[in-house]
C-alpha positions in Angstrom: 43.0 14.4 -11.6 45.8 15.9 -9.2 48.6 14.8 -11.4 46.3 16.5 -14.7 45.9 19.8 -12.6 49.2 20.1 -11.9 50.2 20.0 -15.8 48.1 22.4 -17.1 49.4 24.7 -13.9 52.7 24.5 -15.4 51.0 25.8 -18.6 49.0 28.2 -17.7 50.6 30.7 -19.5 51.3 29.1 -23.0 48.3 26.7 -23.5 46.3 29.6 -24.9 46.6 29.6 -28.8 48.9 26.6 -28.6 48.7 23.9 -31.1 49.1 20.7 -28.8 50.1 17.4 -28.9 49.2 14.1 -26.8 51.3 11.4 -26.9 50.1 8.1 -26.5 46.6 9.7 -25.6 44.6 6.6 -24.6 41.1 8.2 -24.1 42.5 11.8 -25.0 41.6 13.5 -21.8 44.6 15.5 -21.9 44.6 16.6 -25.3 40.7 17.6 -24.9 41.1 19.5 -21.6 43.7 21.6 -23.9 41.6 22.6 -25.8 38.6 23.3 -23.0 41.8 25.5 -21.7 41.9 27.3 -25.0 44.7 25.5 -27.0 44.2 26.2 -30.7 44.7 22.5 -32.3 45.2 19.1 -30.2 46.6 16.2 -32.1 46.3 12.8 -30.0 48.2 9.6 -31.7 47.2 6.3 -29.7 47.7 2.9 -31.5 44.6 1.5 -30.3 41.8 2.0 -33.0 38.9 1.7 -30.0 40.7 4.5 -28.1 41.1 6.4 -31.0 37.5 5.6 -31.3 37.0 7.2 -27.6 38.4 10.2 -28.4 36.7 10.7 -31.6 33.3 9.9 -29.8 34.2 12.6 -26.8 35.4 14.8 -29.2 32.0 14.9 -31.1 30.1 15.3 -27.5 32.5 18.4 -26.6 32.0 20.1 -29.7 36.0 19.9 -30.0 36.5 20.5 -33.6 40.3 20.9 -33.4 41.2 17.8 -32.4 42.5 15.3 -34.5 43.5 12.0 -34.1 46.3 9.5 -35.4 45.7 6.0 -34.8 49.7 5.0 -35.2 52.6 3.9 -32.6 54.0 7.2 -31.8 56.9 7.0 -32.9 56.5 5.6 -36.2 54.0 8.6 -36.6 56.9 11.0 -35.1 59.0 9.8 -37.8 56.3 10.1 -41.1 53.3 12.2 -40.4 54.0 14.2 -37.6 57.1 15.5 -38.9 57.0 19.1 -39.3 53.8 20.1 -37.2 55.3 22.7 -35.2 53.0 22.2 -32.3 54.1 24.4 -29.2 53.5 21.8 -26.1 53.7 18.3 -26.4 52.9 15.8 -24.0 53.6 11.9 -23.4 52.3 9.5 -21.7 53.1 6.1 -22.2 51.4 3.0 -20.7 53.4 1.5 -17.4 55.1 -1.3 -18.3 55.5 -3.3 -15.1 59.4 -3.4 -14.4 60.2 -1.4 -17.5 59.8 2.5 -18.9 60.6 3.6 -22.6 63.2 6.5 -22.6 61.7 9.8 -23.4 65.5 10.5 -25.1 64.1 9.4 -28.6 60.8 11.0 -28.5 62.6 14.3 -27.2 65.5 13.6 -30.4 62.4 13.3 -33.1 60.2 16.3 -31.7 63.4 17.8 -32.3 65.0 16.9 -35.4 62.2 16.1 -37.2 60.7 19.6 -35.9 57.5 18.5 -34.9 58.2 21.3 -32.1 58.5 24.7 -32.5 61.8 26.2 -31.2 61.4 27.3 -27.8 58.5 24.7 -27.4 57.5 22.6 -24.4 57.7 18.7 -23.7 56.0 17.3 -20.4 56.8 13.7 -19.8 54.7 11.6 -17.9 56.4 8.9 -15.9 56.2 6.5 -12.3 57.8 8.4 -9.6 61.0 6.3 -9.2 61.9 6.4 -13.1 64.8 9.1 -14.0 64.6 12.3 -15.9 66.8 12.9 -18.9 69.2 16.1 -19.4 69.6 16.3 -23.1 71.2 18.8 -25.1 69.6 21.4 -27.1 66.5 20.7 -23.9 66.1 22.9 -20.6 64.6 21.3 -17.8 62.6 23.4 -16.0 60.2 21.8 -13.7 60.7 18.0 -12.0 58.2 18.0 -10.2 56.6 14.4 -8.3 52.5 13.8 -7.4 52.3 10.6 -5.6 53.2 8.0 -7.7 53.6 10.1 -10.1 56.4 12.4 -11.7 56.0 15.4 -14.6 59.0 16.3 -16.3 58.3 19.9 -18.2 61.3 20.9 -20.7 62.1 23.2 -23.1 63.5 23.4 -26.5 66.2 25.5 -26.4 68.7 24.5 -29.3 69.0 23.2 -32.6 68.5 19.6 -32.9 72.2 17.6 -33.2 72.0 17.5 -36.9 71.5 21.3 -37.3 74.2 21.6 -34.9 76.9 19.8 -36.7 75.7 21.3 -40.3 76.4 25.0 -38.5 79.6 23.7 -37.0 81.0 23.1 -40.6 81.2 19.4 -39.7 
């Protein structure tokens, strides 16, 4: 609940109106409390049809009309159906993996290139409190910020995804 707090604190001021995305949403928590904090549109892609079945069940309960689900490995959906959604916060949470933790660095490079966020967009990662944060181009980091076990990683999209960059660039 602390941890959940503190990210919609950090987006206090864009959540409003914002079309959001959760990433590996297990029982969709996050992406319904973004809507309960006013977002416009919450997508939330799990790969497990009974939490998909959770969410559409809590969904129905809140009334949350705007939320759809996706019941697909995220980034097999980042890659086919969620390309182009031009959401304007997306957030991940992957499941620990005891001893290992997926890089965010391809999830960041298909929100990216295949524009699923909009320009100027935000991307909280999730992630156990020892793993490290990512500096990749064309993404600001603006808030690191660690809740027990627990670390939030808030960036922003700031530049054209590598491909755009090298068509500009003549090369």
């Amino acid at each position: 609940d602390r941890v959940r707090e503190a990210l919609f604190s950090m987006l206090v001021n864009v959540i409003g109106g914002s079309d959001f995305i959760d990433l590996f949403a297990g029982s969709g928590v996050v992406g319904l409390e973004a809507l309960s904090r006013g977002a416009r549109s919450v997508v939330c892609v799990e790969k497990d049809p009974r939490n998909i079945a959770v969410i559409k069940e809590n969904a129905a309960v809140l009334a949350a009309g705007a939320c759809e689900t996706a019941c697909c490995d995220v980034l097999r959906w980042l890659k086919s159906a969620g390309a182009g959604r031009q959401a304007d916060v997306v957030f991940a949470d992957p499941p620990y993996v005891e001893g290992r933790w997926p890089d965010f660095a391809e999830v960041m490079e298909l929100l990216a290139g295949r524009k699923v966020l909009r320009p100027g967009g935000f991307f909280v990662a999730e992630m156990p409190d020892g793993s490290a944060v990512r500096e990749l181009d064309g993404w600001a980091l603006l808030r690191d910020r660690t809740y027990g076990h627990t670390r939030l990683a808030l960036y922003r999209l700031v530049g054209a995804p590598p491909g755009e960059r090298e068509q500009k660039n003549g090369q």
